[in-house]
PDB file of the backbone (N, CA, C, O) and the ligand in Angstrom, with CONECT records:
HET     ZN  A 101       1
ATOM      1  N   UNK A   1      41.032  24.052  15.471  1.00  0.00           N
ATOM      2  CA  UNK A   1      40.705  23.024  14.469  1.00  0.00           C
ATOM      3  C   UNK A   1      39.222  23.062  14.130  1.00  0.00           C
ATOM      4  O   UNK A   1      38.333  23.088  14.981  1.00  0.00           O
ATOM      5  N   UNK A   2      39.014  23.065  12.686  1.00  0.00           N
ATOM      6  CA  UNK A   2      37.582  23.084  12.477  1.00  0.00           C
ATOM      7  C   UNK A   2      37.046  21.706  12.345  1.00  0.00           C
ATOM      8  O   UNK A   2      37.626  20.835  11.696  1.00  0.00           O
ATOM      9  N   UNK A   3      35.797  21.506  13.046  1.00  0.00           N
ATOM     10  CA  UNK A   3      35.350  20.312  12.951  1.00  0.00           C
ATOM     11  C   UNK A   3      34.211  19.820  11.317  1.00  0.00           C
ATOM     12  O   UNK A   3      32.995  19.985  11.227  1.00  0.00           O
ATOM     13  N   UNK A   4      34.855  19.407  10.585  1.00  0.00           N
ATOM     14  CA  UNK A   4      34.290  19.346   9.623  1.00  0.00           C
ATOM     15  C   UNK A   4      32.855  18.234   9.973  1.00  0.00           C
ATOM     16  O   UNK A   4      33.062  17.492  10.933  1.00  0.00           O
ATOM     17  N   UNK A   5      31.612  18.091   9.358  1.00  0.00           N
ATOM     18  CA  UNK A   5      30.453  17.520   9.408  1.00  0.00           C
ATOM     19  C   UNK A   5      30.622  16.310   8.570  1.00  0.00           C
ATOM     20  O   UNK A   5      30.875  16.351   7.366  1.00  0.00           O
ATOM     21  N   UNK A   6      30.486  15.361   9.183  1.00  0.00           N
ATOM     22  CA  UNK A   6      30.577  14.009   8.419  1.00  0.00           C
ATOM     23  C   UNK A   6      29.512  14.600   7.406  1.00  0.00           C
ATOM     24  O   UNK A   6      28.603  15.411   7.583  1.00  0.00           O
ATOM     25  N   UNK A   7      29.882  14.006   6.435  1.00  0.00           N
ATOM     26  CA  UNK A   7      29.318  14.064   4.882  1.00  0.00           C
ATOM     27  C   UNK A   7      28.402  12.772   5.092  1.00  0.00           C
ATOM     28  O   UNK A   7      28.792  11.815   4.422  1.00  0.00           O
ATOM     29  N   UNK A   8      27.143  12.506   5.961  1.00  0.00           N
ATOM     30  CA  UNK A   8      26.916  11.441   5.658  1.00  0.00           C
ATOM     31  C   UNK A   8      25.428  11.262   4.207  1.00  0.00           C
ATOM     32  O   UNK A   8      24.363  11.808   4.492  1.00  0.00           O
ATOM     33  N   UNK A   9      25.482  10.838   3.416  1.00  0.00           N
ATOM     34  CA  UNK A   9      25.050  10.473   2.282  1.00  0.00           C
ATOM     35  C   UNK A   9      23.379  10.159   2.840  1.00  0.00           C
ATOM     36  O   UNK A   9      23.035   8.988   3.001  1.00  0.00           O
ATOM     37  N   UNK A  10      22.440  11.255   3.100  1.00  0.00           N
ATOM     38  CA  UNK A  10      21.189  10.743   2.773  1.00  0.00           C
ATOM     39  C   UNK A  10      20.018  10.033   1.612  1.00  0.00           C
ATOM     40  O   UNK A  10      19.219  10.574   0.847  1.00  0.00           O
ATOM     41  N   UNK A  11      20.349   8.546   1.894  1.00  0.00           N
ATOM     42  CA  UNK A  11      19.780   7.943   0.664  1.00  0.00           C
ATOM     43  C   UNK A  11      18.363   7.737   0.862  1.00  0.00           C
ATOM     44  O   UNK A  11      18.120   6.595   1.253  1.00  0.00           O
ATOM     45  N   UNK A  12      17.386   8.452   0.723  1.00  0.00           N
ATOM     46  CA  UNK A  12      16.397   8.079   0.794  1.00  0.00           C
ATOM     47  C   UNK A  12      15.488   6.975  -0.015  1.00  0.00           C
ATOM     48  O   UNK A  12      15.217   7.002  -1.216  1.00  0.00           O
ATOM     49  N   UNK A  13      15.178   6.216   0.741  1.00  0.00           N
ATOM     50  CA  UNK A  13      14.682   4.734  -0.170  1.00  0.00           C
ATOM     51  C   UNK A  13      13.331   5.418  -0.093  1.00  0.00           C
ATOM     52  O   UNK A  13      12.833   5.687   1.000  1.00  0.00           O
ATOM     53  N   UNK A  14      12.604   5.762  -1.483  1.00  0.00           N
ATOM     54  CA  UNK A  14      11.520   6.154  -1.784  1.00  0.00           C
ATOM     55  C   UNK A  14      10.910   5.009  -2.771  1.00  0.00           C
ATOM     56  O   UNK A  14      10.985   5.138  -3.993  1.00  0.00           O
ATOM     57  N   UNK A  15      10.593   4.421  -2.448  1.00  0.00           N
ATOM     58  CA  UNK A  15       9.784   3.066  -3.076  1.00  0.00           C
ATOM     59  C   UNK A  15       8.617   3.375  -3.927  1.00  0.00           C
ATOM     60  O   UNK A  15       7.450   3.460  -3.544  1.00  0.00           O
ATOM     61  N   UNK A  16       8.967   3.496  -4.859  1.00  0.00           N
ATOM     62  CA  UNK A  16       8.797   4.197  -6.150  1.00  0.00           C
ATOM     63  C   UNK A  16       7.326   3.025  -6.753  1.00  0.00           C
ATOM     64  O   UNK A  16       7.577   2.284  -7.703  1.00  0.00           O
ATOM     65  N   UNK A  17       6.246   2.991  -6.271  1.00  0.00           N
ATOM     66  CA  UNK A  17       4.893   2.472  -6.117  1.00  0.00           C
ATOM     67  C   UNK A  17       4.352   2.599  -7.484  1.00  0.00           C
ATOM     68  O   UNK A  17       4.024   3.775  -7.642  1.00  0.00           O
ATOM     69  N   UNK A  18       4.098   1.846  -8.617  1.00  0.00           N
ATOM     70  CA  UNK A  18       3.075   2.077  -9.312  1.00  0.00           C
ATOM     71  C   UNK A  18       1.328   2.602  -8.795  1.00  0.00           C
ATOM     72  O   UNK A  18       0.733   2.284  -7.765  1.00  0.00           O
ATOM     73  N   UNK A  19       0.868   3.460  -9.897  1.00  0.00           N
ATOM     74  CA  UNK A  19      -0.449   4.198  -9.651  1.00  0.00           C
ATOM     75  C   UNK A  19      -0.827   3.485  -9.649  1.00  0.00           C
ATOM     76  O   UNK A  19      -0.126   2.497  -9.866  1.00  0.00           O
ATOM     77  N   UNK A  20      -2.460   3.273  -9.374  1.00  0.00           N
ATOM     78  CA  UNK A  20      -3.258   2.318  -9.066  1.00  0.00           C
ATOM     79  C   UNK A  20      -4.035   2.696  -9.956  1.00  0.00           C
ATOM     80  O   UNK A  20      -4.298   3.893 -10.079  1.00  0.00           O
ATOM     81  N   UNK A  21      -4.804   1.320 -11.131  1.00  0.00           N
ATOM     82  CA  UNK A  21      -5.622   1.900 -12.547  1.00  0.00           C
ATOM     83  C   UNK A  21      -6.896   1.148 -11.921  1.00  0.00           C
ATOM     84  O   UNK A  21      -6.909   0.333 -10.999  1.00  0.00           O
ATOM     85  N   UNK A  22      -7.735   1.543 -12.517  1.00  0.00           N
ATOM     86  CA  UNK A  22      -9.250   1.165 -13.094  1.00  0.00           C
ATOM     87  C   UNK A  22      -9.326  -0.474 -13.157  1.00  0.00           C
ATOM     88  O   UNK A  22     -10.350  -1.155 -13.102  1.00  0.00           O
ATOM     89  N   UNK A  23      -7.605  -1.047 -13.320  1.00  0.00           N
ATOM     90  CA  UNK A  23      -7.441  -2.897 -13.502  1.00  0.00           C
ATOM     91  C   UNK A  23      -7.419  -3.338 -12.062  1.00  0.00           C
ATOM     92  O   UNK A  23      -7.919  -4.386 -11.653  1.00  0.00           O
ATOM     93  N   UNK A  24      -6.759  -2.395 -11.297  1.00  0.00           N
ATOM     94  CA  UNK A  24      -6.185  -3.031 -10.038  1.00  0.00           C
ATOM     95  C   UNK A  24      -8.052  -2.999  -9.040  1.00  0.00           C
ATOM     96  O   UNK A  24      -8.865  -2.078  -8.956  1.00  0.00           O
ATOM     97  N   UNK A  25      -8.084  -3.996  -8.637  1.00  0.00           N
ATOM     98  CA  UNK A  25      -9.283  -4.696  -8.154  1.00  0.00           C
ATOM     99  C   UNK A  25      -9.175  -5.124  -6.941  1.00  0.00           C
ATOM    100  O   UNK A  25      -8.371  -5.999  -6.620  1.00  0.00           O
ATOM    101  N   UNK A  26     -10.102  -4.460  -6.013  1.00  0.00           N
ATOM    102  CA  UNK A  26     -10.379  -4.606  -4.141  1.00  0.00           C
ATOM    103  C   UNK A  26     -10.487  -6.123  -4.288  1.00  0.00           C
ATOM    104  O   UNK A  26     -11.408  -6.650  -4.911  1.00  0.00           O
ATOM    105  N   UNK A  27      -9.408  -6.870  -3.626  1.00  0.00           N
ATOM    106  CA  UNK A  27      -8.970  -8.208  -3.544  1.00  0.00           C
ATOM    107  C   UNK A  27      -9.904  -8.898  -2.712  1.00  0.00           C
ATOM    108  O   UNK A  27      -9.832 -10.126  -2.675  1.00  0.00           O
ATOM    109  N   UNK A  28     -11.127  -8.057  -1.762  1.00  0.00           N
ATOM    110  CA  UNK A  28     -12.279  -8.712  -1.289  1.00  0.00           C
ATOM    111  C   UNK A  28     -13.903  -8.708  -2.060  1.00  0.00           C
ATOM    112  O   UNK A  28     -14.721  -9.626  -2.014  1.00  0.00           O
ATOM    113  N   UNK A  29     -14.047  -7.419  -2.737  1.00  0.00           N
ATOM    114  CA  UNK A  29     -15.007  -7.211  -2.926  1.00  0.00           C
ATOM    115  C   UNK A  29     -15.236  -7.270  -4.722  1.00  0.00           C
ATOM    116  O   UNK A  29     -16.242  -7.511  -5.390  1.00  0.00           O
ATOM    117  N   UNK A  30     -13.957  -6.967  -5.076  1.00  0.00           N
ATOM    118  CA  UNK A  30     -13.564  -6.483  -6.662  1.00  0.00           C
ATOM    119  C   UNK A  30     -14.024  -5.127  -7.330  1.00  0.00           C
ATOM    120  O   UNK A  30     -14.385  -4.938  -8.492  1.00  0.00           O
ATOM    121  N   UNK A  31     -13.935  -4.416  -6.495  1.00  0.00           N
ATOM    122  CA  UNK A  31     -14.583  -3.151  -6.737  1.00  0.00           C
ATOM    123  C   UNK A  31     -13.202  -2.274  -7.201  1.00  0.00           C
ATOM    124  O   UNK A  31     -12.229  -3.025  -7.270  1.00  0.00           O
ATOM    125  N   UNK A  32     -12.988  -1.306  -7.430  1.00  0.00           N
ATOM    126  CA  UNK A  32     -12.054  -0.191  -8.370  1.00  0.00           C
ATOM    127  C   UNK A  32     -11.197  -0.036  -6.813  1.00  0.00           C
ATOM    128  O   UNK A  32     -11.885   0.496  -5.942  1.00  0.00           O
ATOM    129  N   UNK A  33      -9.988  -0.386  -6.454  1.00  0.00           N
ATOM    130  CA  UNK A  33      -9.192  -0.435  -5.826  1.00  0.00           C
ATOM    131  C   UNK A  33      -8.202   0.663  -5.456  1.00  0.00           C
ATOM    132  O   UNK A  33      -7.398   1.069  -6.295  1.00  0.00           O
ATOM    133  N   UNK A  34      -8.238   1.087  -4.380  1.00  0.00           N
ATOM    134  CA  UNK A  34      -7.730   2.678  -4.097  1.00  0.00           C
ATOM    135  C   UNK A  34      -6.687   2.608  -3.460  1.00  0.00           C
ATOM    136  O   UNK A  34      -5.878   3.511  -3.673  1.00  0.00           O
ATOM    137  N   UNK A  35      -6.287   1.458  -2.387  1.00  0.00           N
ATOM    138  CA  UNK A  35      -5.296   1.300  -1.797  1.00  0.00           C
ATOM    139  C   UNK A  35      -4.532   0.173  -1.974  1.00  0.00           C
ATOM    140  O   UNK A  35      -5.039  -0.926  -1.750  1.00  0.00           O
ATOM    141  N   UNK A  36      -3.401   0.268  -2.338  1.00  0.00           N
ATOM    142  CA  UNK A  36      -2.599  -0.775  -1.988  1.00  0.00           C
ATOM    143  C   UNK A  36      -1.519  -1.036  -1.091  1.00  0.00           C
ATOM    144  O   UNK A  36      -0.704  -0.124  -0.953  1.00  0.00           O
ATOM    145  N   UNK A  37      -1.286  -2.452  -0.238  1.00  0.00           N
ATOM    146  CA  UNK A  37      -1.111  -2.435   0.603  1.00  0.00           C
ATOM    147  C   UNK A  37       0.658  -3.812   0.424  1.00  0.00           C
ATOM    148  O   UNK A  37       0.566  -5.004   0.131  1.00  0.00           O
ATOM    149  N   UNK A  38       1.831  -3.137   0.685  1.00  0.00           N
ATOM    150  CA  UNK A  38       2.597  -4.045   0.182  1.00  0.00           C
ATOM    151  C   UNK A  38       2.978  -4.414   1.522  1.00  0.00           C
ATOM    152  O   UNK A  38       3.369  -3.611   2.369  1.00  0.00           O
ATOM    153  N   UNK A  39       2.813  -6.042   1.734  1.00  0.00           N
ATOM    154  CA  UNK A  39       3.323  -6.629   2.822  1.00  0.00           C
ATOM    155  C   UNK A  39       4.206  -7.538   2.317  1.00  0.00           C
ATOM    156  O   UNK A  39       4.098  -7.976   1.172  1.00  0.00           O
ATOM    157  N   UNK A  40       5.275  -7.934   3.253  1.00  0.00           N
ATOM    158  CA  UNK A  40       6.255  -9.391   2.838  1.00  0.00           C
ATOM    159  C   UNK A  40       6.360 -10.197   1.715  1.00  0.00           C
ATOM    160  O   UNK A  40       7.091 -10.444   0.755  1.00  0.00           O
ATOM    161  N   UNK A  41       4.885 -10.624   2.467  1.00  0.00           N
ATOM    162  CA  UNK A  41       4.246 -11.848   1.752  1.00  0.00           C
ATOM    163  C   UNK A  41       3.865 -11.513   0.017  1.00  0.00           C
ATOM    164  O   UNK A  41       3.952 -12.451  -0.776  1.00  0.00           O
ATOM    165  N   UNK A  42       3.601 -10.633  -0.296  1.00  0.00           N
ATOM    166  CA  UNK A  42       3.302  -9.973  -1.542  1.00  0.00           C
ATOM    167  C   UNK A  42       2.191  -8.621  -0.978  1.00  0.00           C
ATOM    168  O   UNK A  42       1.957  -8.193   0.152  1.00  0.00           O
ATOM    169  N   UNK A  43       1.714  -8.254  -2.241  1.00  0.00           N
ATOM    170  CA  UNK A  43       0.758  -6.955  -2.289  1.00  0.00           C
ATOM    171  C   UNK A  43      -0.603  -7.585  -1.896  1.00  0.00           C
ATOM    172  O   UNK A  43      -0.796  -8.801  -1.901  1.00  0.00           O
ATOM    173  N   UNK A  44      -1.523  -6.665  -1.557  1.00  0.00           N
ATOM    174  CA  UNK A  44      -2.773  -6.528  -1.509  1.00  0.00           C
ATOM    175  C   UNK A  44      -3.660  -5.194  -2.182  1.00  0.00           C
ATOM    176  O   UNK A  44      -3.089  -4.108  -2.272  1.00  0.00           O
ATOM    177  N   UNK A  45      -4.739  -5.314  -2.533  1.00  0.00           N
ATOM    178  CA  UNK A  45      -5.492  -4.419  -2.943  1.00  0.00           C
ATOM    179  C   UNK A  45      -6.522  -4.154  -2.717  1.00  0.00           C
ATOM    180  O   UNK A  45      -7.435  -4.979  -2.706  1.00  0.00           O
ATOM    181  N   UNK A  46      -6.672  -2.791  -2.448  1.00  0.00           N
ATOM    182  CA  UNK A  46      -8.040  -3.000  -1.140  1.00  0.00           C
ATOM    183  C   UNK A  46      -9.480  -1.568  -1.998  1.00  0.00           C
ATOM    184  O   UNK A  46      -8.983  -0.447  -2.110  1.00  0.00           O
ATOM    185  N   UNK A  47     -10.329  -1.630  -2.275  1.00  0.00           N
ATOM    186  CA  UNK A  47     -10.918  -0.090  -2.485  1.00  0.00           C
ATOM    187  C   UNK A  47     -11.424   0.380  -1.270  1.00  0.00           C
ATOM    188  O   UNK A  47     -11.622  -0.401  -0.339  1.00  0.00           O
ATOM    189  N   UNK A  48     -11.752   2.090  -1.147  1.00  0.00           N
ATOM    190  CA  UNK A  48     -11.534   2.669  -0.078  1.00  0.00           C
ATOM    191  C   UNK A  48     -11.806   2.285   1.331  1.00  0.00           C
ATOM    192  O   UNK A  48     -11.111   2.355   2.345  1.00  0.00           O
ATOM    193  N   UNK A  49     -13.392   1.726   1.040  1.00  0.00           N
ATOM    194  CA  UNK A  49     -14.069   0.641   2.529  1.00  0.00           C
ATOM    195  C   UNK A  49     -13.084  -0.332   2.666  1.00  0.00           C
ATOM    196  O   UNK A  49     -12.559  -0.155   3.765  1.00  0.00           O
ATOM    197  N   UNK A  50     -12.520  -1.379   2.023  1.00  0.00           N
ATOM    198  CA  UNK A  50     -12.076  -2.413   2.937  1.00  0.00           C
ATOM    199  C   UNK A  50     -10.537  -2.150   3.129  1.00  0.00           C
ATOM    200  O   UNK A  50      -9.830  -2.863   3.842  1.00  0.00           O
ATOM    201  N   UNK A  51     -10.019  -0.896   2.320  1.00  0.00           N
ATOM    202  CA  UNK A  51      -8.889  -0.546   2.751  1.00  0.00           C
ATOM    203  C   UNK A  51      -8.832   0.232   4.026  1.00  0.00           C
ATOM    204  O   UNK A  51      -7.818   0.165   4.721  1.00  0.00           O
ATOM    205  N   UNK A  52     -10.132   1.164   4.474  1.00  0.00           N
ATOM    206  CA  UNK A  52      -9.941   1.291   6.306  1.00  0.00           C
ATOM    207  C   UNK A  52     -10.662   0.330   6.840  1.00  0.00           C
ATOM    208  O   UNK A  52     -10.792   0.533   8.047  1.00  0.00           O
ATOM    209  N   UNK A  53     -11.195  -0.638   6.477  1.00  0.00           N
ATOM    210  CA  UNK A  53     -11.757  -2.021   7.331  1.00  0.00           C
ATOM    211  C   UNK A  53     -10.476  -3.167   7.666  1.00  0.00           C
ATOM    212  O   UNK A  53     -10.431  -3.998   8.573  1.00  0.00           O
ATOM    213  N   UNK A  54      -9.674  -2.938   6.805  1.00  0.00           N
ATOM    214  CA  UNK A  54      -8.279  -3.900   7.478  1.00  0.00           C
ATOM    215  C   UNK A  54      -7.041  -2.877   7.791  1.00  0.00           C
ATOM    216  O   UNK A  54      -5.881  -3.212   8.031  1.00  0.00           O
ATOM    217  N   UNK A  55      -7.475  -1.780   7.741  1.00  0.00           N
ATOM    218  CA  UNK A  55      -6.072  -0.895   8.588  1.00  0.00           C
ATOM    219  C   UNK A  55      -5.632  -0.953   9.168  1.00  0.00           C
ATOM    220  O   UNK A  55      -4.442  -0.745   8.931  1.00  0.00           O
ATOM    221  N   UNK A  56      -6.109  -1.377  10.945  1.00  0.00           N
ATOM    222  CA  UNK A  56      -5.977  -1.113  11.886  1.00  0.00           C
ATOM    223  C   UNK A  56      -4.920  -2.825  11.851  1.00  0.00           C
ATOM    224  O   UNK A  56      -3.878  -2.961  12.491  1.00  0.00           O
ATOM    225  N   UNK A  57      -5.525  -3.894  10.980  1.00  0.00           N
ATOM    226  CA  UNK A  57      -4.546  -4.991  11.106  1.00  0.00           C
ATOM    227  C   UNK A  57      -3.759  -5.433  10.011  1.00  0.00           C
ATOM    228  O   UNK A  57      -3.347  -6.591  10.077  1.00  0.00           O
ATOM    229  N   UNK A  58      -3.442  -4.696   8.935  1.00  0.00           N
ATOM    230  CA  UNK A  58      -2.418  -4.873   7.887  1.00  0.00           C
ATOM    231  C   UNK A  58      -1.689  -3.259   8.295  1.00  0.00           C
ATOM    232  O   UNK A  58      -0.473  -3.407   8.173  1.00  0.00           O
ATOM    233  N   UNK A  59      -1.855  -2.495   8.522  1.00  0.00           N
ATOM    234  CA  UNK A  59      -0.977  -1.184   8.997  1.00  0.00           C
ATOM    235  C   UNK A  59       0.464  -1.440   9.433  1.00  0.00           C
ATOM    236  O   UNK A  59       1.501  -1.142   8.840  1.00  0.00           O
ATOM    237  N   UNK A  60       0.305  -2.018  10.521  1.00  0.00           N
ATOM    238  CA  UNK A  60       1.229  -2.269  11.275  1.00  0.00           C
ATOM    239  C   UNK A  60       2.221  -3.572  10.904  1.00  0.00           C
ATOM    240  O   UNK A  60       3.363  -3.549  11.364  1.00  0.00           O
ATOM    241  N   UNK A  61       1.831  -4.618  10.143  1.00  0.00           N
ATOM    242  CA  UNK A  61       2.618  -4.996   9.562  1.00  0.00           C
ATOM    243  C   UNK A  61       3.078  -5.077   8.159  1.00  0.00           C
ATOM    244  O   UNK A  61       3.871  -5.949   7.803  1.00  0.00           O
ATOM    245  N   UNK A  62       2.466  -3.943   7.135  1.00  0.00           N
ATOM    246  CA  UNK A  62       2.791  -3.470   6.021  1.00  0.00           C
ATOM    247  C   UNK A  62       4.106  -2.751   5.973  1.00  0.00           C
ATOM    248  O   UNK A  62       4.482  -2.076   6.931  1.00  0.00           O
ATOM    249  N   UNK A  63       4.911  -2.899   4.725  1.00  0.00           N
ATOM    250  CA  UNK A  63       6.044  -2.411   4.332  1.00  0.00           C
ATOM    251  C   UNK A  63       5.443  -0.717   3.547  1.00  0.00           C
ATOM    252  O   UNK A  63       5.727   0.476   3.657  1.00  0.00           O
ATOM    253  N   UNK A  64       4.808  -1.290   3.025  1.00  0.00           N
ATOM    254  CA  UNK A  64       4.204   0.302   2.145  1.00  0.00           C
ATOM    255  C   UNK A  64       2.786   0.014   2.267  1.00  0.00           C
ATOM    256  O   UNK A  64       2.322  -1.124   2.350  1.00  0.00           O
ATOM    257  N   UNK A  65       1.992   1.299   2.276  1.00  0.00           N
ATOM    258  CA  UNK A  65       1.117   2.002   2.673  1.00  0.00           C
ATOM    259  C   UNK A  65       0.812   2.793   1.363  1.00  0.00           C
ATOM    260  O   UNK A  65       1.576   3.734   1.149  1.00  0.00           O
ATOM    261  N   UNK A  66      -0.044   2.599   0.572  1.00  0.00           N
ATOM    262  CA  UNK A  66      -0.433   3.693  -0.353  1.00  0.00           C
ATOM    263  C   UNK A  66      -1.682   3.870  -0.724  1.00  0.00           C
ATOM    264  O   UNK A  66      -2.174   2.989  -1.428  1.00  0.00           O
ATOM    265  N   UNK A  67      -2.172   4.565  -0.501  1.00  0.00           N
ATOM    266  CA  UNK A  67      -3.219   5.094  -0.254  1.00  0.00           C
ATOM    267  C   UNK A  67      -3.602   6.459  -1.039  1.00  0.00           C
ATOM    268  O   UNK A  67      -3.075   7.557  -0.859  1.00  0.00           O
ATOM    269  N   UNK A  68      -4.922   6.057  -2.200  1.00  0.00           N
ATOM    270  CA  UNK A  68      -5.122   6.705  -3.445  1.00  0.00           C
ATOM    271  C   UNK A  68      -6.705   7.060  -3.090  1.00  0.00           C
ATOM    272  O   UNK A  68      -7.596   7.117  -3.938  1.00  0.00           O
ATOM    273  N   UNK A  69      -6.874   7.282  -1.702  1.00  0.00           N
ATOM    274  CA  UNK A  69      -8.110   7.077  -1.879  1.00  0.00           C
ATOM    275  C   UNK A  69      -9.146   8.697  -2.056  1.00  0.00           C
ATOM    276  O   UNK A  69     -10.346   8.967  -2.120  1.00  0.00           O
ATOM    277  N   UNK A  70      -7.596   9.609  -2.086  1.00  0.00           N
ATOM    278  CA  UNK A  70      -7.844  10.973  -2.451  1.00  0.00           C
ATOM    279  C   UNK A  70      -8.938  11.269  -3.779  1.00  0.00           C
ATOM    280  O   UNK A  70      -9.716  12.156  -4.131  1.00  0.00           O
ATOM    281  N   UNK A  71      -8.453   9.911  -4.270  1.00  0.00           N
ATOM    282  CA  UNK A  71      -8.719  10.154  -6.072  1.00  0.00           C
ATOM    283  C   UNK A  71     -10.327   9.809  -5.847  1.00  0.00           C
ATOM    284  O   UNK A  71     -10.889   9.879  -6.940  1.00  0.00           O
ATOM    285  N   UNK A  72     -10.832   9.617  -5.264  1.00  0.00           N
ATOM    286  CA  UNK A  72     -12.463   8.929  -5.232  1.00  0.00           C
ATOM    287  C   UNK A  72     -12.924  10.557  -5.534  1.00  0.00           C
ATOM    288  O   UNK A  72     -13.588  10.931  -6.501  1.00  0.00           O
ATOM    289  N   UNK A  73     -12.535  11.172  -4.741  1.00  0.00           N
ATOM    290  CA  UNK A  73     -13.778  12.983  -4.375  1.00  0.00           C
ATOM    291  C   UNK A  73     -14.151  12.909  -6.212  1.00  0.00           C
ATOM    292  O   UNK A  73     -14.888  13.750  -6.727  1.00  0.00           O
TER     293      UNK A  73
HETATM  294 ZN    ZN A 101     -13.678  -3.813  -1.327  1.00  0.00          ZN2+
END
């Protein structure tokens, strides 16, 4: 008997993030905003400094993580 492979259906939930423009504004400082940070509670927006100045404590309880801060070079 051949053991056939469950067919199981990889749905990948790719959370399909709007880019981050020139509008979206570091929610501490208001500077050109590189990361955004989607938690529960709603979004945050961080530019590159205060987006690794609260990493270490929005990281871990963030849903998405996006991080544009490639685009600065
Ligand atoms: Zn900032």
């Amino acid at each position: 008997m051949e053991k056939t492979e469950s067919n199981q259906e990889v749905s990948e939930v790719a959370t399909e993030l709007p880019a981050l423009t020139a509008a979206d504004r570091c929610d501490v400082c208001g500077a050109q905003a590189f990361i955004r940070v989607v938690l529960a509670s709603g979004d945050l927006v961080f530019c590159g400094h205060h987006g690794s100045a609260n990493k270490d404590k929005l990281k871990p309880i963030a849903i998405s993580w996006q991080d544009e801060t490639d685009k600065l070079s």
